[in-house]
Structure formats: structure tokens, C-alpha cells
C-alpha positions in Angstrom: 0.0 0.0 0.0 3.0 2.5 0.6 3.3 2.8 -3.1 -0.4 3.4 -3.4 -1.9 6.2 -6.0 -2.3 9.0 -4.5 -3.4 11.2 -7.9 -7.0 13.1 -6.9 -9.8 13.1 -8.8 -10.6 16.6 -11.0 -11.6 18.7 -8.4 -15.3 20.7 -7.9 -16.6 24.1 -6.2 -19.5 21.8 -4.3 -18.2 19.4 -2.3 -21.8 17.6 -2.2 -21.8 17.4 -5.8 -18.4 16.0 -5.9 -19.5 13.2 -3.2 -22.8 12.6 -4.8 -21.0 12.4 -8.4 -18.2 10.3 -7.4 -18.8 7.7 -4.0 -22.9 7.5 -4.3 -25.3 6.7 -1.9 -23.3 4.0 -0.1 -21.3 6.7 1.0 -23.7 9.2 2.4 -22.8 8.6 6.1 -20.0 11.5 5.8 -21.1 14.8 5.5 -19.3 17.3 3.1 -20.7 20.7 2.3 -23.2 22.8 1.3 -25.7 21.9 -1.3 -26.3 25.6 -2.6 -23.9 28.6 -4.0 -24.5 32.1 -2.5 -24.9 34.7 -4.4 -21.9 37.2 -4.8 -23.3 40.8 -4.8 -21.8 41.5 -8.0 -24.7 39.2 -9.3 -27.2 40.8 -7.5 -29.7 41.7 -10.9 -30.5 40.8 -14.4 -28.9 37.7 -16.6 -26.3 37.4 -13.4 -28.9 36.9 -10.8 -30.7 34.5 -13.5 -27.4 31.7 -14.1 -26.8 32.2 -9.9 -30.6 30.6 -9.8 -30.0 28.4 -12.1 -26.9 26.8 -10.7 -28.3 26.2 -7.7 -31.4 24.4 -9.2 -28.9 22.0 -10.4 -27.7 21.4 -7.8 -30.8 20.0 -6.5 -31.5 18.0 -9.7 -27.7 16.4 -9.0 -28.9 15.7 -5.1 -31.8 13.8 -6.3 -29.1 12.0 -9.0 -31.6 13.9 -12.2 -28.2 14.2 -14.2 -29.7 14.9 -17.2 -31.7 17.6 -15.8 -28.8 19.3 -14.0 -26.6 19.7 -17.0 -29.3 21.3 -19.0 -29.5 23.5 -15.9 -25.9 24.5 -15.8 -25.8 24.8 -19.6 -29.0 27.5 -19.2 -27.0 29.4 -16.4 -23.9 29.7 -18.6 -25.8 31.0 -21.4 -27.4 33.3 -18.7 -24.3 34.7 -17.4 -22.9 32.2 -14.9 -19.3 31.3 -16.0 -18.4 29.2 -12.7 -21.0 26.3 -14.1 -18.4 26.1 -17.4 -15.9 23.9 -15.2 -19.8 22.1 -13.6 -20.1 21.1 -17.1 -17.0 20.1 -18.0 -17.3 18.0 -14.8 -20.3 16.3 -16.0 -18.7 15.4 -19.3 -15.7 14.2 -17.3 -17.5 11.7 -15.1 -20.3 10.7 -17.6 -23.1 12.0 -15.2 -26.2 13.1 -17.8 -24.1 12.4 -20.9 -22.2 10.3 -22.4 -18.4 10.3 -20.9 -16.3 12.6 -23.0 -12.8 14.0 -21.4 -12.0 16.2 -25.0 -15.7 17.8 -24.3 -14.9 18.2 -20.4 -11.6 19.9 -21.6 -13.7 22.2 -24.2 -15.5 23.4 -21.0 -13.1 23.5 -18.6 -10.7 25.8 -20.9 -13.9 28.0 -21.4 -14.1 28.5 -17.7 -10.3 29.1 -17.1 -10.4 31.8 -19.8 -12.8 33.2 -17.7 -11.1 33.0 -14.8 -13.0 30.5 -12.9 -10.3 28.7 -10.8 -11.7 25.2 -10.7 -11.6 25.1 -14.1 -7.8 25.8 -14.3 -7.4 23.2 -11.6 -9.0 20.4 -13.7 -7.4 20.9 -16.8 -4.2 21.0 -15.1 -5.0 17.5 -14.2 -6.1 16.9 -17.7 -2.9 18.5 -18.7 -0.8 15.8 -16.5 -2.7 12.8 -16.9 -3.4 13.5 -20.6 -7.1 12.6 -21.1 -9.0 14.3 -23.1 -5.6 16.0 -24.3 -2.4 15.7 -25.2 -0.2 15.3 -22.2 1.3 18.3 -21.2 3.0 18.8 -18.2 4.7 22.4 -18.6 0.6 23.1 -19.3 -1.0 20.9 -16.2 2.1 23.2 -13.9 1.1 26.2 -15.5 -3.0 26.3 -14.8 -2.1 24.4 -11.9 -0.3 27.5 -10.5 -2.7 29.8 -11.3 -5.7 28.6 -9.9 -3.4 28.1 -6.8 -2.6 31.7 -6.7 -6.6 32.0 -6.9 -6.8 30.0 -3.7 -7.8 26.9 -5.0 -6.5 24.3 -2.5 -6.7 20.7 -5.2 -4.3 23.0 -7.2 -2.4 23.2 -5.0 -2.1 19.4 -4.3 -1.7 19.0 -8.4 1.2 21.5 -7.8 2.5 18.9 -5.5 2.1 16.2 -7.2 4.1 17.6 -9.9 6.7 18.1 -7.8 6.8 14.7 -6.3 6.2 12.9 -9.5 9.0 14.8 -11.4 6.0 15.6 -14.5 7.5 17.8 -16.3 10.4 19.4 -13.5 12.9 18.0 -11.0 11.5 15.4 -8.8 11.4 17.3 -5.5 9.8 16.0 -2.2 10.5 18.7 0.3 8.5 21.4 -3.0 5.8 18.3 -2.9 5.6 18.9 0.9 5.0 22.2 0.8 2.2 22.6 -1.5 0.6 19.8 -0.3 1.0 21.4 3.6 -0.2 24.3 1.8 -3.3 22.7 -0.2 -4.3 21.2 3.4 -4.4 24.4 5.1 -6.4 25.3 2.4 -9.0 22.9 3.1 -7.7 19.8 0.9 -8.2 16.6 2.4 -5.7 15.1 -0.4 -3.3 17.5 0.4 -3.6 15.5 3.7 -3.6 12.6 2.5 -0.6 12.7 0.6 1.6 14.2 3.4 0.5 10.8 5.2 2.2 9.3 2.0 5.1 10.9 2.4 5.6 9.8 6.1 4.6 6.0 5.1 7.1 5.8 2.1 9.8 7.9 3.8 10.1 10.0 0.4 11.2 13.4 1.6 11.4 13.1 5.4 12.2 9.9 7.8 9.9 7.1 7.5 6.9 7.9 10.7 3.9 5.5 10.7 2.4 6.8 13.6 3.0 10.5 11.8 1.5 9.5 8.4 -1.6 7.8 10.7 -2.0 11.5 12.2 -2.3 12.7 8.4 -4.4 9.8 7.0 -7.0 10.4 10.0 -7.1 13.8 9.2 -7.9 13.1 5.6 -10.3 10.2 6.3 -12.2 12.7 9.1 -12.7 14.8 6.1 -14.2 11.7 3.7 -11.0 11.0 1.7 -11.3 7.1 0.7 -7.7 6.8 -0.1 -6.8 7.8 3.5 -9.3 5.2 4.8 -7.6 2.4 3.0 -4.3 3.3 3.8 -5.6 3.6 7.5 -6.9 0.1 6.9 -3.4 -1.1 5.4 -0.8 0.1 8.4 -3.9 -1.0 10.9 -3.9 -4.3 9.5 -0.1 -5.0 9.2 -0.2 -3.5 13.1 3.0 -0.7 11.7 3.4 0.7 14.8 0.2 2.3 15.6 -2.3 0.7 18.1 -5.3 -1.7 16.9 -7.9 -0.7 19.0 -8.8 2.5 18.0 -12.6 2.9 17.4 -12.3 5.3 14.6 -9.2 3.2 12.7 -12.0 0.6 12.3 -14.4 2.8 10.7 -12.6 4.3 8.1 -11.2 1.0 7.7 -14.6 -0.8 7.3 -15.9 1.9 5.3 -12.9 1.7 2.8 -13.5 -2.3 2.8 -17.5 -1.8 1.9 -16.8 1.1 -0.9 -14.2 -1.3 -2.5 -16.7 -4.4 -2.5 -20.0 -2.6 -3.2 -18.8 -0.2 -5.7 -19.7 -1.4 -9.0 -16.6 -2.7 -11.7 -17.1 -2.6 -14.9 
């Protein structure tokens, strides 16, 4: 498990949306987020106010799984003004939720929305960019929008920053920058970032080899519903690396990562 993936999914500005989209209802004993968007007051009236509404409604369609209806919601509220739902429909395209799966689509939207400015879409094509769906792979591209969106505050940037770094895509492979930015995308609220500064302590790449640290980070990430934490929870628990077997928490996350691995569908 030490060498486990630790590359996050393309990141999204609802983090019920995301969870709904990505784990299902087997997964709906963690709560993450809000299910609406509040309105800035820049979009207080006309067209503006209209895509704002419009968002939101799909929103609710995605809660109630009515993907079809919820991208012809956040196609309206683009045409109606609302640029953020550019990188919601790239998303859609990205996961096949309401359409047919279609990465070169999702990367037609989410390069609408990072012209725009929107700074989840720049986050997703980065990872686009670096793991080359939908696109030619480009890392000097996936560093480039992953750094801007970062600079926008994005915090999953942030952690594609890292990986960068720590993967050597496209620069010097370099754990202590890979630290930082992902110390940096945790503070910013990423749970990956998290969960790969747990990585770091269970492979020893960049600092000395800590179980009982990287257990600190993986709870952390887990506490926050980051599946890849639980399962690497699961793997030092269950090879007893240092870390004591009878906490009631450890189990959970470990259970849970055991019933999303056997109840998730396979192709």
C-alpha cells in the first residue's frame, strides 16, 4: 500500500456534488458541504442573478441523481451569465453524469471557464494536462493552470502543484517542494493534500519514514471523507505498523474503505 496512487480526482466548487458524483449513496454517512452557491453581490440583478438561480437548481437535480436535468441546468446558467457552471459542465462530461463520458468535451469546457477565470476550471485541466485525457499530455501546461488557480486559492491546485513536484511531471523530482504545497493545499482545506503528506511519512520519500506521523495525516484526511486515506488507514492498521489496533475510529474508516471497494460497481 506504501506505493499506493495518490493522484485526486478533478476537483469541484460543491463538495456535495463531488460526493454525490463520485462515492454514491453507499457513501452518504459523511457529510461534506453545502448543497447551494451564495450569491456574490456583483450578481445581484438581471442575466447574473438568473445563471446564480439556475446553478443552484442543479444542484438540486444532481442531489436527487436527475443528471440529465442538472446539465441542461448549468448549460442555461452559462448562457445566462454564470461562467463558474463552465468547469460544472466540464465536470459532468468528465464523469459521464447526464451524458455520455467525453474527457476532450470536459476539456472544451473547462478551458472556457479558465479563460474566464474560474479557478476550478484551471485546476481540472491541469489534471487533464498531466494525466493526458482528453488532451495531449502536457506537463509544462498541467504546472502552468495548476499554478494559477493556486494563486486564486484553489487548495486541489495546489495538491496538483505537489504532485508535480513529487512525481517529477515535467520538473525535477522534488519531495521537500511536494511537501510544501501539499502542507499548503491542506491548510487550504484539501483533504488530499492531507492525505498525501501521510504518504510521504509511510514511504519515507522526503522526510524519515513515521507511521504513527503519516496515521495522524491519513486520519485527518479520512475525518474529512478521503477514501484513499481510509484504505491506507486500513493497510498500516492491519499490518499493526506501529500504531495501536484498538482504536474505534481506525476501524471505521477501515470498514468503510473495505464496503466502498466491495459494493462499488466494476465494470
Amino acid at each position: 500500500m506504501g506505493n499506493g496512487s495518490n493522484h485526486a480526482m478533478p476537483c469541484m466548487r460543491n463538495g456535495l456534488l463531488a460526493f454525490a458524483l463520485c462515492c454514491g449513496a453507499s457513501c452518504a454517512v459523511l457529510s461534506v458541504g453545502a448543497g447551494s452557491r451564495a450569491m456574490p453581490k456583483s450578481r445581484a440583478a438581471g442575466n447574473a442573478k438568473r445563471g446564480w438561480q439556475l446553478y443552484n437548481r442543479a444542484l438540486s437535480a444532481i442531489k436527487r441523481r436527475h443528471y440529465k436535468t442538472a446539465i441542461r441546468l448549468f448549460r442555461r446558467a452559462v448562457s445566462a451569465g454564470d461562467a463558474d457552471a463552465m468547469a460544472d459542465v466540464g465536470y459532468m462530461y468528465a464523469t459521464g453524469k447526464g451524458v455520455r463520458p467525453d474527457a476532450a468535451q470536459a476539456v472544451k469546457w473547462y478551458r472556457r471557464g479558465a479563460a474566464a477565470g474560474d479557478d476550478y476550471a484551471m485546476a481540472d485541466l491541469a489534471f487533464h494536462y498531466q494525466q493526458g485525457t482528453g488532451v495531449g499530455r502536457n506537463y509544462g501546461k498541467a504546472m502552468k493552470w495548476a499554478k494559477k488557480a493556486a494563486a486564486l486559492g484553489n487548495a486541489e491546485a495546489m495538491n496538483r502543484v505537489g504532485l508535480l513536484y513529487e512525481n517529477g511531471d515535467g520538473v525535477a523530482r522534488n519531495y521537500a517542494a511536494s511537501l510544501e504545497w501539499y502542507h499548503k493545499a491542506y491548510a487550504a482545506g484539501s483533504a488530499w493534500g492531507a492525505n498525501n503528506i501521510g504518504l510521504h511519512y509511510e514511504n519515507g520519500t522526503g522526510v524519515p519514514m513515521n507511521y504513527i506521523t503519516a496515521m495522524k495525516w491519513y486520519r485527518r484526511a479520512a475525518a474529512a471523507g478521503n477514501f484513499s486515506a481510509m484504505e491506507h488507514i486500513g493497510f498500516v492498521f492491519d499490518h499493526n505498523l506501529g500504531v495501536a489496533r484498538n482504536n474505534a475510529k481506525d476501524r471505521l474508516y477501515h470498514c468503510m474503505a473495505m464496503a466502498r471497494f466491495f459494493f462499488t460497481p466494476r465494470p
